[in-house]
C-alpha positions as a Markdown table, in Angstrom:
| # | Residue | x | y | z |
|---|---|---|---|---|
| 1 | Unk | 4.3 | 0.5 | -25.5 |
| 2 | Unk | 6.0 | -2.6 | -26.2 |
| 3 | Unk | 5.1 | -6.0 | -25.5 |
| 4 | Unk | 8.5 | -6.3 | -22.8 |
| 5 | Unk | 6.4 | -4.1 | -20.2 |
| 6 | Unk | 4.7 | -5.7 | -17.4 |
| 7 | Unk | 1.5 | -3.9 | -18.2 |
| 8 | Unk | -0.4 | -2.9 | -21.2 |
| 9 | Unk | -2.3 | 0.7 | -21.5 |
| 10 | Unk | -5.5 | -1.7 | -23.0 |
| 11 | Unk | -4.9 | -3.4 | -19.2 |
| 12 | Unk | -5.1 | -0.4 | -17.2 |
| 13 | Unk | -8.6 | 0.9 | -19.2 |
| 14 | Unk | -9.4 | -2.4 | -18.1 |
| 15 | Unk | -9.2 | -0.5 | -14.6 |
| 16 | Unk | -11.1 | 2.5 | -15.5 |
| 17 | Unk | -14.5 | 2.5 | -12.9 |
| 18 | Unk | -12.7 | -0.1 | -10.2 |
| 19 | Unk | -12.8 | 1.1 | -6.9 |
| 20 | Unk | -9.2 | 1.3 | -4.7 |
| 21 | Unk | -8.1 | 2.2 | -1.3 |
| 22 | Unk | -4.8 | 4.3 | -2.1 |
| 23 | Unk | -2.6 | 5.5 | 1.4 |
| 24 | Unk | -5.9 | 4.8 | 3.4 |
| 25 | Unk | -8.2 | 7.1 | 1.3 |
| 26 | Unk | -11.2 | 5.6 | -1.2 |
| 27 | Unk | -10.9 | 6.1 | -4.8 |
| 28 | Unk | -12.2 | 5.1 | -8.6 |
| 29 | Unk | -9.9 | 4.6 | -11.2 |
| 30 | Unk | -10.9 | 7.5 | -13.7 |
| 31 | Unk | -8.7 | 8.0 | -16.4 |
| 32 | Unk | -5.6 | 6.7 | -18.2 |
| 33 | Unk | -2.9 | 8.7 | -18.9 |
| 34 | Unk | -0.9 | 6.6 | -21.5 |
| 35 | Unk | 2.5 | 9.1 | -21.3 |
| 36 | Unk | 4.1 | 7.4 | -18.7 |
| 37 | Unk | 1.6 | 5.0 | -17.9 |
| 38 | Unk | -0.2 | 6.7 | -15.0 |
| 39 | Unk | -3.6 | 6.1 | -13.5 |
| 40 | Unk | -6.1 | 9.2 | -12.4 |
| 41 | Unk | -7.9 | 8.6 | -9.4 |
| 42 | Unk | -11.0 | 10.1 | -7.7 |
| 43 | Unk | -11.8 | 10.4 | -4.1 |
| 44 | Unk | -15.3 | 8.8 | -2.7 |
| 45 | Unk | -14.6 | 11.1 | 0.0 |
| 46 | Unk | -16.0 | 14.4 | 1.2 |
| 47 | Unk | -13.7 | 15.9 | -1.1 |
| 48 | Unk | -11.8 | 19.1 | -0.6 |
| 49 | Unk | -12.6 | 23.1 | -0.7 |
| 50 | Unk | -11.9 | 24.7 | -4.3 |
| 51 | Unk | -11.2 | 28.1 | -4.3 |
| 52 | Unk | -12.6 | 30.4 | -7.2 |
| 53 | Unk | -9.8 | 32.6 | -8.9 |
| 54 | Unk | -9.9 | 35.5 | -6.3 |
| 55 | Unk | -9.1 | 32.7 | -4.1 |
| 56 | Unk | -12.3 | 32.7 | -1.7 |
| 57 | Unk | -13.9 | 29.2 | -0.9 |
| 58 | Unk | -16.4 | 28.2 | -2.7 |
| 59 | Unk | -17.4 | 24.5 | -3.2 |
| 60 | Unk | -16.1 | 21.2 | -2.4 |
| 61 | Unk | -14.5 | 19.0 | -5.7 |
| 62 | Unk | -13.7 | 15.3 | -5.4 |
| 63 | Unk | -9.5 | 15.2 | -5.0 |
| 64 | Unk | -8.2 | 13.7 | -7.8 |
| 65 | Unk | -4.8 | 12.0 | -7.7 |
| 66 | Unk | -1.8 | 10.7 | -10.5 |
| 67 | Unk | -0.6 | 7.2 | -9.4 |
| 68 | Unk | 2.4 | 6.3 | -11.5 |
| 69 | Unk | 2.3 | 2.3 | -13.2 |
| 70 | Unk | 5.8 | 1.8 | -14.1 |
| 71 | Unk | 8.9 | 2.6 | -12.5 |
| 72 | Unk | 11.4 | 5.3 | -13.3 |
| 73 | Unk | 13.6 | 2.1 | -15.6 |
| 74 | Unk | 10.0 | 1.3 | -16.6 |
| 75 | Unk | 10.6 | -1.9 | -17.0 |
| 76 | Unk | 8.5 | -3.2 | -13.6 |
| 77 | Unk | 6.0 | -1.8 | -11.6 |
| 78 | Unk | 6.2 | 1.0 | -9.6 |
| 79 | Unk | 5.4 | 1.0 | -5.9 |
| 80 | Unk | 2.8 | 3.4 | -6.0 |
| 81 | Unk | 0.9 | 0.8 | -8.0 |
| 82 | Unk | 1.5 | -2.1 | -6.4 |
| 83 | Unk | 0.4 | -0.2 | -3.3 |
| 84 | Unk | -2.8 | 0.1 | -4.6 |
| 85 | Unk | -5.6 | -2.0 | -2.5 |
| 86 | Unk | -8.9 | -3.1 | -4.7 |
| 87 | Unk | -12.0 | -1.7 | -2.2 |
């Protein structure tokens, strides 16, 4: 990344642990993904039913969700980000 961006990948690891509040549901900031930049987020929540490969129910799994930093120029912040509410 270069240094005209308005946010570094070493930035958004800063993030990694933080808890959010992304279109009304709880999340943690899990992961980086530096293609892109996006940021991997966990639901708090009750999570949702996985399916095992025959396709029967068999568990709940935390939802996890991609949230895109920059925009499609990438040179400012997406929405998706800046909608992003710090729990």
């Amino acid at each position: 990344m270069n240094d005209t961006l308005p946010i570094t990948v070493n930035e958004l690891r800063a993030m990694i642990g933080m808890e959010v509040v992304y279109h009304g549901q709880h999340a943690r900031v899990i992961e980086v993904i530096e293609d892109g930049p996006g940021l991997v987020l966990q639901s708090t929540g009750g999570g949702i039913i996985q399916s095992n490969m025959h396709g029967h129910p068999t568990r709940r799994s935390p939802e996890t969700m991609t949230v895109r930093v920059l925009s499609e120029n990438g040179t400012a912040l997406h929405k998706d980000f800046l909608d992003l509410d710090l729990a």
